[in-house]
C-alpha positions as a printed NumPy array, in Angstrom:
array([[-131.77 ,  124.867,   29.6  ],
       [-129.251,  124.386,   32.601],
       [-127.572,  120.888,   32.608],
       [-125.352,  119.06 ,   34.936],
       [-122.755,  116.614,   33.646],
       [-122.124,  114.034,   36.149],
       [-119.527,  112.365,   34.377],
       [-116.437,  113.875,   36.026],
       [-118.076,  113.377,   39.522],
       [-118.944,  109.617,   39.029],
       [-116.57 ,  108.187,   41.458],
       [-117.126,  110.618,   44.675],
       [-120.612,  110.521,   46.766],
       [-119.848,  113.644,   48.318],
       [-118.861,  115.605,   45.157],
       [-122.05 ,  113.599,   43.482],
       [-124.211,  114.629,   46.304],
       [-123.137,  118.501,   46.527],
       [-123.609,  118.677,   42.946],
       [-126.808,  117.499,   42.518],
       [-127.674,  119.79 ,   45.335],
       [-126.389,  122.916,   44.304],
       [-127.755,  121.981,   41.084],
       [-131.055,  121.454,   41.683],
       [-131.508,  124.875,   43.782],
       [-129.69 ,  126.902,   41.156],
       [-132.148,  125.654,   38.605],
       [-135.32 ,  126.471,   40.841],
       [-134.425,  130.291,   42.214],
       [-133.209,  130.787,   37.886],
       [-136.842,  129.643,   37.043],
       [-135.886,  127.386,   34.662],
       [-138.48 ,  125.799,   33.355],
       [-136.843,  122.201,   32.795],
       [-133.362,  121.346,   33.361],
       [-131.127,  118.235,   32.398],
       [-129.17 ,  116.068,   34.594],
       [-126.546,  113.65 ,   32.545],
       [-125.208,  110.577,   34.452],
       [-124.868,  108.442,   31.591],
       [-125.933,  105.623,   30.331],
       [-123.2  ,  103.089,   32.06 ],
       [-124.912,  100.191,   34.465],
       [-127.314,  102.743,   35.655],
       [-126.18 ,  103.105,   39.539],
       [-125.508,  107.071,   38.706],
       [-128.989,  107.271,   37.248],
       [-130.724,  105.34 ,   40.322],
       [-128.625,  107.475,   42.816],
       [-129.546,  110.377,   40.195],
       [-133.241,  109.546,   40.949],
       [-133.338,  108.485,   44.442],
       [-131.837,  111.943,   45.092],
       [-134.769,  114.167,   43.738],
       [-137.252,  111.557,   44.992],
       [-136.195,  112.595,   48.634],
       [-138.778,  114.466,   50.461],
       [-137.486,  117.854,   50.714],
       [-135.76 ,  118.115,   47.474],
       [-139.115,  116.886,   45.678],
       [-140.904,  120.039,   46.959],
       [-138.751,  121.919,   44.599],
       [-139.86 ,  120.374,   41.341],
       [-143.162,  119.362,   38.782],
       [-141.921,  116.132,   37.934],
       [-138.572,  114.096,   36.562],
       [-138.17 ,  111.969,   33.992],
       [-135.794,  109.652,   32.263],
       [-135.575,  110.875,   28.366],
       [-137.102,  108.028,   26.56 ],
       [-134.992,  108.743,   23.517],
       [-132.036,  108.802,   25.694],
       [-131.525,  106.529,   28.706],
       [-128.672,  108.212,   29.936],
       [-130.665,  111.847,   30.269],
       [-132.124,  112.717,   33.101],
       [-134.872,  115.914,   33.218],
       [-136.473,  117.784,   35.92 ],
       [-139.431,  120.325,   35.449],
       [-139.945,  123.187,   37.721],
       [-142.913,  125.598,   37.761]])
């Protein structure tokens, strides 16, 4: 399973942006079938940016469906076909 740490990238909405981007496309032409994204638990502004992220438009055509790990809040993961 790919992951992506966000943890280092926290403080930079470019670097956080790019990331999640390159990320995201990596994961879909690999054909992984899930991958995690890890912003941490925290206040939850990194998760909500996390998720507003793969709900835009054109990045949604790229996945199945993302969730939030119910056993861990902080655990972010995205299923691809």
């Amino acid at each position: 399973m790919m992951s992506l740490d966000l943890h280092p990238l926290f403080r930079n909405n470019r670097d956080i942006e790019l990331a999640l981007r390159q990320f995201v496309f990596k994961a879909n032409n690999a054909g992984e079938p899930v991958a995690e994204i890890i912003p941490g638990k925290g206040s939850g502004q990194l998760r909500a940016r996390v998720l507003a992220f793969l709900d835009q438009k054109h990045i949604r055509k790229l996945y199945v469906r993302r969730e939030v790990d119910s056993g861990n809040s902080g655990r972010i993961l995205v299923y691809f076909e």
